[in-house]
C-alpha positions as protocol buffer text, in pm:
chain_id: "A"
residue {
  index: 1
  type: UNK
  ca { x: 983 y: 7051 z: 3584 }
}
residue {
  index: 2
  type: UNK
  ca { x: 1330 y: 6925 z: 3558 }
}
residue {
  index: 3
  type: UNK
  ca { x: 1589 y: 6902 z: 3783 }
}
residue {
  index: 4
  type: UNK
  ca { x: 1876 y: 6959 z: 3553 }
}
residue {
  index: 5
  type: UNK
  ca { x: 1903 y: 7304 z: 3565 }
}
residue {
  index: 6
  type: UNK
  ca { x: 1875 y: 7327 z: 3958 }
}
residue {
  index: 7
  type: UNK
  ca { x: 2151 y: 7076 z: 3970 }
}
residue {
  index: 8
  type: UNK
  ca { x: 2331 y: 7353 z: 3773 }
}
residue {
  index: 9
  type: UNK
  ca { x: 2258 y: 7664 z: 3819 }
}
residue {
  index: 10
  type: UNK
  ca { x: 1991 y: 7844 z: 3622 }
}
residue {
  index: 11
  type: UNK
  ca { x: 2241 y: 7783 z: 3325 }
}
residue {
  index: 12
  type: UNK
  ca { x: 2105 y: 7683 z: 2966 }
}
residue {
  index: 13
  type: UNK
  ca { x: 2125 y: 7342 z: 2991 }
}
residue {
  index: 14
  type: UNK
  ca { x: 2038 y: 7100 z: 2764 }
}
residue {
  index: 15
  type: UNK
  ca { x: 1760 y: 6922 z: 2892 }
}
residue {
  index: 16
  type: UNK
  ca { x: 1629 y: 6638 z: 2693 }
}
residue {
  index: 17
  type: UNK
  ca { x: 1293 y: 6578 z: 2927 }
}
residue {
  index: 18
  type: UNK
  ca { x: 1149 y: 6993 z: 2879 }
}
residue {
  index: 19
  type: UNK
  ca { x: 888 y: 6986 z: 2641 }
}
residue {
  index: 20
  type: UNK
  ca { x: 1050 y: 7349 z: 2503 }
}
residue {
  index: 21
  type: UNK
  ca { x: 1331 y: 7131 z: 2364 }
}
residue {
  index: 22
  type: UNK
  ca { x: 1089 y: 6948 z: 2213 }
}
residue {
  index: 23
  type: UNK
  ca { x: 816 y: 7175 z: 2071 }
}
residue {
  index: 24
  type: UNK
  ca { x: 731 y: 7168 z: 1733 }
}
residue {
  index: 25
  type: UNK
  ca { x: 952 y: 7436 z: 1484 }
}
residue {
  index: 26
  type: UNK
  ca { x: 676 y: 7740 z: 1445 }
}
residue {
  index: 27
  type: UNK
  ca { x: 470 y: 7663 z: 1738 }
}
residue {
  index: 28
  type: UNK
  ca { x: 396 y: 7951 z: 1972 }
}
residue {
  index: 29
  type: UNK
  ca { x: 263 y: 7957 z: 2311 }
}
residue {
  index: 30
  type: UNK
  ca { x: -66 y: 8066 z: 2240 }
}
residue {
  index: 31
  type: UNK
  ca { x: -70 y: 7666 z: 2062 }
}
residue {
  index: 32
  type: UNK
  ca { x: 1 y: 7479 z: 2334 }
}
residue {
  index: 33
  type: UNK
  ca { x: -216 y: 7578 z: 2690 }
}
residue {
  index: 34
  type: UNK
  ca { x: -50 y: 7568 z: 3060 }
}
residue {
  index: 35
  type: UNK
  ca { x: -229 y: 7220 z: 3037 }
}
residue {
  index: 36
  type: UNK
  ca { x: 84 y: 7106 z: 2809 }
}
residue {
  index: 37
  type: UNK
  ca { x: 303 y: 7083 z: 3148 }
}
residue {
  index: 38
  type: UNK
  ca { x: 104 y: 6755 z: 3217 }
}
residue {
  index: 39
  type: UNK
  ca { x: 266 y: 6592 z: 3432 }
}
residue {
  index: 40
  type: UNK
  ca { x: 478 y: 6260 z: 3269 }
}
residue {
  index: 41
  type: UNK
  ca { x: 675 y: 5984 z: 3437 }
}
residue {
  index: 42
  type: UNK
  ca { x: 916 y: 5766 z: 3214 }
}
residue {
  index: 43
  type: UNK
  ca { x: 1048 y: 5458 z: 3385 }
}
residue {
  index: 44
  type: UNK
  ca { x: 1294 y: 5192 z: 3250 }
}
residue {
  index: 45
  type: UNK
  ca { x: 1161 y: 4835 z: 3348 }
}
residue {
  index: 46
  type: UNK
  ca { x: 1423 y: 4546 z: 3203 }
}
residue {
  index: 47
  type: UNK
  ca { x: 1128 y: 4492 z: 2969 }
}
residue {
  index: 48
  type: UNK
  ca { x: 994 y: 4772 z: 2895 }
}
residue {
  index: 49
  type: UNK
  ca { x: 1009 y: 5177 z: 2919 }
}
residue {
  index: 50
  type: UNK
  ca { x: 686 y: 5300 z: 3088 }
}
residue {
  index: 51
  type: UNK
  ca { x: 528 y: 5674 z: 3006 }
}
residue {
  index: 52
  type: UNK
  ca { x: 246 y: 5739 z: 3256 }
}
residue {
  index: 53
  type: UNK
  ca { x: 67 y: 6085 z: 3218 }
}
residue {
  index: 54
  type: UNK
  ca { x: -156 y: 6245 z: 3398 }
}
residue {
  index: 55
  type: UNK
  ca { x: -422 y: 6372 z: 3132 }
}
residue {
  index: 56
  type: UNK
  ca { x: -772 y: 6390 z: 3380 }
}
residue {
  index: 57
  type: UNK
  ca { x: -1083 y: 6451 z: 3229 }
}
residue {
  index: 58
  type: UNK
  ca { x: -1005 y: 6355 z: 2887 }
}
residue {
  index: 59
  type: UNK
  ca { x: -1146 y: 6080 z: 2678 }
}
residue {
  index: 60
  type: UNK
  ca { x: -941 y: 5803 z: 2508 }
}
residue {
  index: 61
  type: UNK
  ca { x: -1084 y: 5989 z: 2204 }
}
residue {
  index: 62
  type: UNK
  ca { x: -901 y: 6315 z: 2260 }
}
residue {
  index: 63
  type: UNK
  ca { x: -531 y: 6215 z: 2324 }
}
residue {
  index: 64
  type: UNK
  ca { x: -340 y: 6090 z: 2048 }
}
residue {
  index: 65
  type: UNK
  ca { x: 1 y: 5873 z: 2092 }
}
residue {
  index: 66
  type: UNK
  ca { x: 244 y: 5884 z: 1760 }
}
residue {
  index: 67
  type: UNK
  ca { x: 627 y: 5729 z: 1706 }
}
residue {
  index: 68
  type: UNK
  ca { x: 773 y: 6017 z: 1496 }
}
residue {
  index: 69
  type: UNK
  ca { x: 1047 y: 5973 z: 1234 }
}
residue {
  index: 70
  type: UNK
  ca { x: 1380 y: 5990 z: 1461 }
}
residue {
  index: 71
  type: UNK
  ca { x: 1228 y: 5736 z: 1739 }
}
residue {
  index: 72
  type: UNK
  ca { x: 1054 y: 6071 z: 1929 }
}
residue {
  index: 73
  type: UNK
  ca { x: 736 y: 5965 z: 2085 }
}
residue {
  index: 74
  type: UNK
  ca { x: 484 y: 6224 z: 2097 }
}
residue {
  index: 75
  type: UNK
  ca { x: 175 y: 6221 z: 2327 }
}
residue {
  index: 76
  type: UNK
  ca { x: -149 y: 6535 z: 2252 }
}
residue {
  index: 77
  type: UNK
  ca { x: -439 y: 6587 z: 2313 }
}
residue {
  index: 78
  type: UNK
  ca { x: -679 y: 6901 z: 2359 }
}
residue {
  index: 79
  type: UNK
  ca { x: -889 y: 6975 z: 2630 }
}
residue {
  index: 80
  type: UNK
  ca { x: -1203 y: 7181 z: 2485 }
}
residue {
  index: 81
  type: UNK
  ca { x: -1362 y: 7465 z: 2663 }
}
residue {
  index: 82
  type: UNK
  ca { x: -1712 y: 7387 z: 2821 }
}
residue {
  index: 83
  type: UNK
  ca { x: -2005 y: 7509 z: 2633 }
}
residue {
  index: 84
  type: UNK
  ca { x: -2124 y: 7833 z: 2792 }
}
residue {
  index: 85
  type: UNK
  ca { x: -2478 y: 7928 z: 2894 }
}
residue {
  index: 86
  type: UNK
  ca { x: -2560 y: 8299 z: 2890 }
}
residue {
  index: 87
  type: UNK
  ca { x: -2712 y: 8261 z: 3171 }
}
residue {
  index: 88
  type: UNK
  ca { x: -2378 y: 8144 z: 3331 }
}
residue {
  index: 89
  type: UNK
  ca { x: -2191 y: 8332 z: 3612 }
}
residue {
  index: 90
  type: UNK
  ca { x: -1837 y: 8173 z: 3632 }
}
residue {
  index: 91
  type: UNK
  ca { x: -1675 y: 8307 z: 3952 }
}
residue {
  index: 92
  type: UNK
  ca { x: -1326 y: 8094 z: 3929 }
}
residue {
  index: 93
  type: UNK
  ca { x: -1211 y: 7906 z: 3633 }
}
residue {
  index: 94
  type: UNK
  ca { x: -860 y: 7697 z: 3711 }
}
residue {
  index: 95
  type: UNK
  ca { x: -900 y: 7379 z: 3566 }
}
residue {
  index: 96
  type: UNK
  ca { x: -626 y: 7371 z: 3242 }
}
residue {
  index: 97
  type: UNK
  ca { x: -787 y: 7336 z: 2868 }
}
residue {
  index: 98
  type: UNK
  ca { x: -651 y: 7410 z: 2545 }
}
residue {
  index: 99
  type: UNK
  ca { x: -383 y: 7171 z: 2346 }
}
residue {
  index: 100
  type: UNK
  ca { x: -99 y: 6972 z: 2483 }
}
residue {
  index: 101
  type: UNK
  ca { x: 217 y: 6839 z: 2344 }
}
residue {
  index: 102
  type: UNK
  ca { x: 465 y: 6617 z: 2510 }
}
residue {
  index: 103
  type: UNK
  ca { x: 755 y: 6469 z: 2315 }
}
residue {
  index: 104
  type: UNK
  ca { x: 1060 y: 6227 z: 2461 }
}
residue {
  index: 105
  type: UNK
  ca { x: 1338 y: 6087 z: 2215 }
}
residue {
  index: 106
  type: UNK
  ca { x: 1292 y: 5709 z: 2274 }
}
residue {
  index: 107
  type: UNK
  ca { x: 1667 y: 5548 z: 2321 }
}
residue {
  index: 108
  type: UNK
  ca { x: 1830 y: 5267 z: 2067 }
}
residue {
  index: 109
  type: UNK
  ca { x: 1663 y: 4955 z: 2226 }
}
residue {
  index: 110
  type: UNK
  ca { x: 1320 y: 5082 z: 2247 }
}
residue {
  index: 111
  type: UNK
  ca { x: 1122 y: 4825 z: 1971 }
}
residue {
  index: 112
  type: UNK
  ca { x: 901 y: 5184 z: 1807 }
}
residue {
  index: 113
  type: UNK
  ca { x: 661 y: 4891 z: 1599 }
}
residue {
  index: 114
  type: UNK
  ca { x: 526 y: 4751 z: 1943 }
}
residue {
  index: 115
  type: UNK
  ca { x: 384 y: 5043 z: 2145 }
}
residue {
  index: 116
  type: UNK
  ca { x: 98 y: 5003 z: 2337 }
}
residue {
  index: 117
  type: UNK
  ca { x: -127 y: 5252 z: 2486 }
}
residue {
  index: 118
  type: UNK
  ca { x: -392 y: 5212 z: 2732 }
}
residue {
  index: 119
  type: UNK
  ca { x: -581 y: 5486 z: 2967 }
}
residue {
  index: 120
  type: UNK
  ca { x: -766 y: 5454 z: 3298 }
}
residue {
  index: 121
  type: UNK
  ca { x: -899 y: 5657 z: 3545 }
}
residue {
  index: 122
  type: UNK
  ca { x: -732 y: 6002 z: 3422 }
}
residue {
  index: 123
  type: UNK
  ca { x: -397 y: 5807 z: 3327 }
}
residue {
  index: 124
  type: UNK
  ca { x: -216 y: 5758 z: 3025 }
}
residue {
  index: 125
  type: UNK
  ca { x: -1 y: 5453 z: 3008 }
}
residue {
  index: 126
  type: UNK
  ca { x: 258 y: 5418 z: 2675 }
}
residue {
  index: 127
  type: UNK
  ca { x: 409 y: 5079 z: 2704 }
}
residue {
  index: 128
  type: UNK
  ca { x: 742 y: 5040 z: 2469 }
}
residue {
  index: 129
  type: UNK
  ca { x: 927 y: 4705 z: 2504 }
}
residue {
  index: 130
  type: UNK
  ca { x: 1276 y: 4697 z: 2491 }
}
residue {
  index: 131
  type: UNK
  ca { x: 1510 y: 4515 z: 2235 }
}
residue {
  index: 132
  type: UNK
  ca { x: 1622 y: 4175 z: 2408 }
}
residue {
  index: 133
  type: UNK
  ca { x: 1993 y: 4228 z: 2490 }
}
residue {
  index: 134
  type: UNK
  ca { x: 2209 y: 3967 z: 2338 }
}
residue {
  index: 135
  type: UNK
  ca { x: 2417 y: 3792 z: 2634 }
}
residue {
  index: 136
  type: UNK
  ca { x: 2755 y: 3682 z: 2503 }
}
residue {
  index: 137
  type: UNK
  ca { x: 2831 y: 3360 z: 2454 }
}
residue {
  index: 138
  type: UNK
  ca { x: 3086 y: 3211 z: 2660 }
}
residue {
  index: 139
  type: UNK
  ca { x: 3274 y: 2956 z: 2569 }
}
residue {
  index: 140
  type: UNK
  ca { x: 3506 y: 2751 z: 2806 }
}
residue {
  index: 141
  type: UNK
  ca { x: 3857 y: 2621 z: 2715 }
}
residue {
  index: 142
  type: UNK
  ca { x: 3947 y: 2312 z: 2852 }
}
residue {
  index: 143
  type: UNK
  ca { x: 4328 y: 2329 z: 3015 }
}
residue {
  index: 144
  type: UNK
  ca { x: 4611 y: 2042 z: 2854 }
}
residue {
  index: 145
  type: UNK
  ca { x: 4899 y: 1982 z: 2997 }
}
């Protein structure tokens, strides 16, 4: 959840961290589970921006992490449904499965041919350095006279 539209109001607001705004043209709800709210944090290191997700329960195997044309990283994944016994009397079922879909445009000094990914312990960490900025060259003037 975002807090750009509390800040104002319940007001359409564009939002560039909802993953509505970012869900693919076509796709309908019935795609993409509850479980597609998991939960991301983006941080800006002077290094590096950091994406960790919180994807528990899932293999390495079943989340896929993609640079899309337009510098949009995209992070799925599907949780499959357990295999069901006859025999089986389920009397609560609240743990989220289905497909996911998470997208976030990456900003001009993100470096899209480096990304690393790496998951542990229910967490998925997207590591994208950031362009070097160039520090301008200063040159001193010596004083005559």
């Amino acid at each position: 959840m975002s807090l750009i539209p509390s800040i104002f109001g319940n007001r359409s607001v564009f939002d560039p961290f909802s993953s509505d705004v970012w869900a693919p043209l076509g796709s309908s709800s019935n795609e993409v589970s509850t479980f597609a709210s998991a939960q991301v944090d983006w941080k800006e290191t002077p290094e590096a921006h950091v994406f960790k997700a919180d994807i528990p329960g899932l293999r390495k195997e079943e989340v896929k992490v993609e640079v899309e044309e337009g510098r949009v990283l995209q992070i799925s994944g599907e949780r499959s449904i357990e295999k069901e016994d006859k025999n089986d009397k389920w009397h609560r079922v609240e743990r989220g499965r289905g497909k996911f879909l998470r997208r976030f445009r990456l900003p001009e000094n993100a470096k899209i041919d480096q990304v690393k990914a790496s998951m542990e312990n229910g967490v998925l960490t997207v590591t994208v350095p950031k362009v070097e900025e160039k520090k301008p060259e200063v040159k001193s003037i010596q004083i005559t006279g």
